[in-house]
N, C-alpha and C positions, 0 to 999 in steps of 0.2 A: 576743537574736537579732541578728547581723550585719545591719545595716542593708540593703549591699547584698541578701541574702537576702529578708531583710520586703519590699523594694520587689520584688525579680524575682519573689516571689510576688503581690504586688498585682498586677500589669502581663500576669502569666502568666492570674489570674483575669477579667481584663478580656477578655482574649483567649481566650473559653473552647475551641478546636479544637484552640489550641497544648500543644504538649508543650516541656520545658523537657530540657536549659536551649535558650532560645527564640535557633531561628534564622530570622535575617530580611535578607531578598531587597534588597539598597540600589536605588533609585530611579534607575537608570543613564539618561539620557534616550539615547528612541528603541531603546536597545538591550532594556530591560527590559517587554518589554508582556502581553497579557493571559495567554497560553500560561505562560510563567517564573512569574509570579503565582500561576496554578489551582495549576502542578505544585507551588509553596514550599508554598501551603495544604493541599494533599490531602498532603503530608510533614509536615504539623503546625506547619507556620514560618507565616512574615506576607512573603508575597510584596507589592512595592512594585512599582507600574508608573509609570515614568520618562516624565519631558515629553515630547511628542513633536516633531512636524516644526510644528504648527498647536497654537494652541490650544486649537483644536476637538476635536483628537488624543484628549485625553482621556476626552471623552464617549464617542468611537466605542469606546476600549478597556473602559472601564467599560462601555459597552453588551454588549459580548462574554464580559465575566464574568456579567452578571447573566445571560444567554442560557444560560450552561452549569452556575450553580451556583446553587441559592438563599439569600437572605441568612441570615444566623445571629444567634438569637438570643444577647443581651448581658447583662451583670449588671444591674438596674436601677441609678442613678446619677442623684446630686442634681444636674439642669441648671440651669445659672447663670441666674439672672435677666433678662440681656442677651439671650437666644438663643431669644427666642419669634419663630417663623417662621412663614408663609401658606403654606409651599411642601407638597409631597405627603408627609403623614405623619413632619414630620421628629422628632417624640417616641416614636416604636412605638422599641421596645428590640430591633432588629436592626440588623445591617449586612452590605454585602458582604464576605464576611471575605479582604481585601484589601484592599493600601495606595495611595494614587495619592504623587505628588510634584511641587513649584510650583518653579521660580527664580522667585524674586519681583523681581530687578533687571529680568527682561526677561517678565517674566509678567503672564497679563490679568486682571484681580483676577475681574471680572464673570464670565468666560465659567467661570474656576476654581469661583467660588461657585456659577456655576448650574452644574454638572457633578456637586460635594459635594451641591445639594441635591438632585438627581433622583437620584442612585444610592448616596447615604449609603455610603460608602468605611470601612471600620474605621478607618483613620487619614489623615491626611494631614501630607505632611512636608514643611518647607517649609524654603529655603536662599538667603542669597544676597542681602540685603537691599542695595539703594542705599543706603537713608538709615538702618540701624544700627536697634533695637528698635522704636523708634517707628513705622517704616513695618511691621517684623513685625507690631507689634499690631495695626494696622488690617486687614491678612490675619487675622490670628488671632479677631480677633472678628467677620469678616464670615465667616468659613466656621463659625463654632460657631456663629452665629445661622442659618445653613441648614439643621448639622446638627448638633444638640447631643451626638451620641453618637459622633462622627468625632472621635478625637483625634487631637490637635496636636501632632504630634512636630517637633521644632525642631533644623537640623543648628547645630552651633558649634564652631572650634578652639581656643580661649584661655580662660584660664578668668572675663578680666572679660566674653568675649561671655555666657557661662555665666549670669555672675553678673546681666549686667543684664536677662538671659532672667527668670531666677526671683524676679527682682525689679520686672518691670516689672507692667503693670497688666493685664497677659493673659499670664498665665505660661504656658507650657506642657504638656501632658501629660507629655510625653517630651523628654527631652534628648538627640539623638545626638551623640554628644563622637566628631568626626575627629580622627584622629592624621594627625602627619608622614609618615605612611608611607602613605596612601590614593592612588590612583588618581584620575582624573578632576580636578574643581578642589576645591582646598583653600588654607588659609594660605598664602598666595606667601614672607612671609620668617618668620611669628615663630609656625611650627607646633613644636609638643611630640609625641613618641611616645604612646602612650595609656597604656603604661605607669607614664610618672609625670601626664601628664595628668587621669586617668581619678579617681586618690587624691584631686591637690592641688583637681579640684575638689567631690570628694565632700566632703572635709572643710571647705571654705569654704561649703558649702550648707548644713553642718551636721545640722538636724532637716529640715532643706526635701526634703517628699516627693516630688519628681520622681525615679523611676526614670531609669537612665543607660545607654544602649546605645552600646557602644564598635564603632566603625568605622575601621577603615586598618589594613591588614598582616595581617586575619587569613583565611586559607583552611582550615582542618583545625582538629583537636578539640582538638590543641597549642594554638592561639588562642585559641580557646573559653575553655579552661581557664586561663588566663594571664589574660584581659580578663575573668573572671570571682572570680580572686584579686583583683583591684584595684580590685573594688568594680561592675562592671557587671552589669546585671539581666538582657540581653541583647546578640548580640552579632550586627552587620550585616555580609555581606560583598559587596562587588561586582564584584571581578578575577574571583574564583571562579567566577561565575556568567558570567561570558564566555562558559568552555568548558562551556555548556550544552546540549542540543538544542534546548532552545526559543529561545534568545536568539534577535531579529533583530539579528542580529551576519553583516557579509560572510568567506567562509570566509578571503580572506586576512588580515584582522584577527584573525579567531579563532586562525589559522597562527602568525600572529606572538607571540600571547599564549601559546600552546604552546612558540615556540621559546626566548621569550628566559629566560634565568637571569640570577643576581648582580643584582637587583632598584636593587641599592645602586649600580652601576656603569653600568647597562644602562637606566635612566630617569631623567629629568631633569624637575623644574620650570621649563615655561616658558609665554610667550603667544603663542611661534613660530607653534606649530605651527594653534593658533586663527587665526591672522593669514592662515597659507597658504590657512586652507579659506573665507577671506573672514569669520570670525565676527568685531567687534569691539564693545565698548562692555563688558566684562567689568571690574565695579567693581574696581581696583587690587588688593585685597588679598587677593582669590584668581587661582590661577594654575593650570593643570592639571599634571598628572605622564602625562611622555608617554615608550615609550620607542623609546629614539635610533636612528637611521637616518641617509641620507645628509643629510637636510636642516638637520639640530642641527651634523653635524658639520661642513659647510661654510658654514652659520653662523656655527660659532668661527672655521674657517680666514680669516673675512672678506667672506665674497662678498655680494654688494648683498642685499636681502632681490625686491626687484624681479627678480634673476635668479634665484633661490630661487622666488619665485613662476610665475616662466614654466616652471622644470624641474618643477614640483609637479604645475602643470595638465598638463605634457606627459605624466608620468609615470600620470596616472590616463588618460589619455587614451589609453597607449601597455597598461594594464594592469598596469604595476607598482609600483601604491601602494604594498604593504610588507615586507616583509622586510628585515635589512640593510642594501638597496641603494637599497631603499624610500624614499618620501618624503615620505607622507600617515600624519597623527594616528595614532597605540595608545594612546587613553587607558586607563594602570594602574597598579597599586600597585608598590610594593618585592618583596610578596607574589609577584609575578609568578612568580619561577623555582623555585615551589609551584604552580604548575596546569601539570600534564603529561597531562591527558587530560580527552577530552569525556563527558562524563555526561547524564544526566536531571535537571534543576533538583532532581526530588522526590528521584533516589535522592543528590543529593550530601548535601541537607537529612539524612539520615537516615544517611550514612555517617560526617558530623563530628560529628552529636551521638550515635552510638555510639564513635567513638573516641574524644569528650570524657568522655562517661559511664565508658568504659573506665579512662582515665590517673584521675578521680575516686574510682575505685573501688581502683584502685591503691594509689592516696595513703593515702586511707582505712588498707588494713591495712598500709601502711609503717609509719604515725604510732601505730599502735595497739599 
């Protein structure tokens, strides 16, 4: 059996609501909360709800799942030694069946852990480390000792982050492998496509059973099935899920996500556009992908970032953050000039993995 296969079904089993091949909701912060989450679940996916404004953010959105859905039960699973916890029930073989997500460079370990352990999240995904594995592991082992059946999905773009993931001494559940082509922050200079990413690191991990979900560039069932040839057990999208109903997404953000095409011409890696909205201390080696508007482009033309900054705040100020002429953040993929219309979170879940199943079934009596 192809290995990728053997793991997408381990990962699929762990996750018993999911239908395969499994799609899952990326962890967008502020934009992806409890609504986007229910609707990926109730389509069969792993909807992820994104950092919010507050730390706190978390608990209130986990509060809102638990209010409207109850936890699901889990496969039973040998919990590590480390991860004996005083907290409420954290060995009962349920979880919310949905994801939460940490930046751990500007994340509060404490309030994260006590979040995991009152509402046992099916996974949590964590991204973004200051100080590289070592500070992962310490996240990684204080939320499995809260909740030993919340697994640890870990984002990574290269494949020594990969490598020192599955190597270190709290390896992962889940490996999400970002491609060059993702949305949001990613690789600032030495990202890979997922299409030879997604191989070189499968085959460097060898027998190492960590399932691989491939994230950046995919919207539709064409993706699916592509990051599914190369070895992925699953596959994450988050531009897509923009033009969702439920996203708390502002409609001229959403406008812009709808308008823009040529992904490859029409967004840019940069820490511009963070700098405009006041965010800074973003560890060097991630950069967001943002796309362009007036601010990138007189940027290049030269102009101060100080008067950059006064037209920005003027611009949100005056109402016309974005479009073209626009001047405030769109964080998103390449993908981008692939989402032309808003959906229901659940029915997109359900309209990619039918046209993935479709083109598989295709293939199928091509080859035969």
């Amino acid at each position: 059996m192809h290995r990728s296969i053997e793991l997408g079904k381990k990962l699929a089993a762990s996750l018993p609501w999911t239908k395969t091949p499994l799609i899952i909701g990326a962890p967008m912060r502020v934009f992806t909360g409890p609504e986007t989450a229910l609707a990926i679940f109730r389509a069969g996916g792993l909807g992820f709800i994104g950092p919010g404004t507050t730390p706190q953010s978390t608990s209130v959105d986990l509060e809102a799942v638990r209010s409207a859905t109850s936890p699901v039960p889990i496969p039973p699973r040998t919990t590590r030694s480390s991860t004996s916890s005083s907290g409420p029930g954290p060995d009962s073989n349920s979880v919310l069946p949905v994801g939460v997500g940490f930046q751990i460079w500007n994340g509060d370990l404490p309030t994260a852990t006590a979040a995991v352990e009152s509402f046992r999240p099916a996974a949590a995904w964590l991204f973004a480390p200051r100080n590289g594995q070592t500070e992962t592991d310490v996240w990684t082992t204080q939320l499995r000792g809260a909740s030993p059946h919340t697994q640890i999905w870990l984002q990574v773009g290269t494949v020594r982050e990969a490598l020192e993931a599955a190597r270190s001494r709290s390896p992962p559940d889940v490996l999400v492998i970002q491609g060059a082509e993702a949305g949001g922050h990613g690789r600032a200079v030495d990202g890979a496509g997922i299409i030879t990413l997604i191989p070189e690191i499968a085959d460097e991990l060898g027998e190492t059973k960590i399932p691989l979900v491939a994230a950046g560039g995919i919207a539709d069932g064409r993706g699916v099935v592509a990051a599914l040839g190369v070895g992925a057990a699953g596959v994450a999208m988050g531009t897509r899920f923009l033009a969702s109903t439920e996203a708390r997404v502002n409609k001229g953000y959403r406008d812009e996500v709808l308008r823009a095409r040529d992904g490859a011409a029409s967004t840019v890696r940069t820490q511009l556009y963070n700098h405009l909205r006041g965010t800074f201390g973003w560890p060097e080696q991630w950069s967001p992908r943002t796309v362009v508007n007036r601010s990138w482009v007189e940027h290049v033309e030269g102009v101060s970032f100080e008067e950059l900054k006064r037209r920005h705040d003027q611009a949100l100020k005056d109402g016309a953050a974005w479009g073209p002429e626009g001047r405030t953040a769109t964080y998103a993929g390449v993908n981008v000039g692939l989402v032309r219309e808003v959906k229901g979170a659940g029915e997109i879940v359900e309209e990619v993995r039918r046209e993935a199943m479709d083109i598989i079934r295709g293939m199928q009596s091509w080859v035969e």
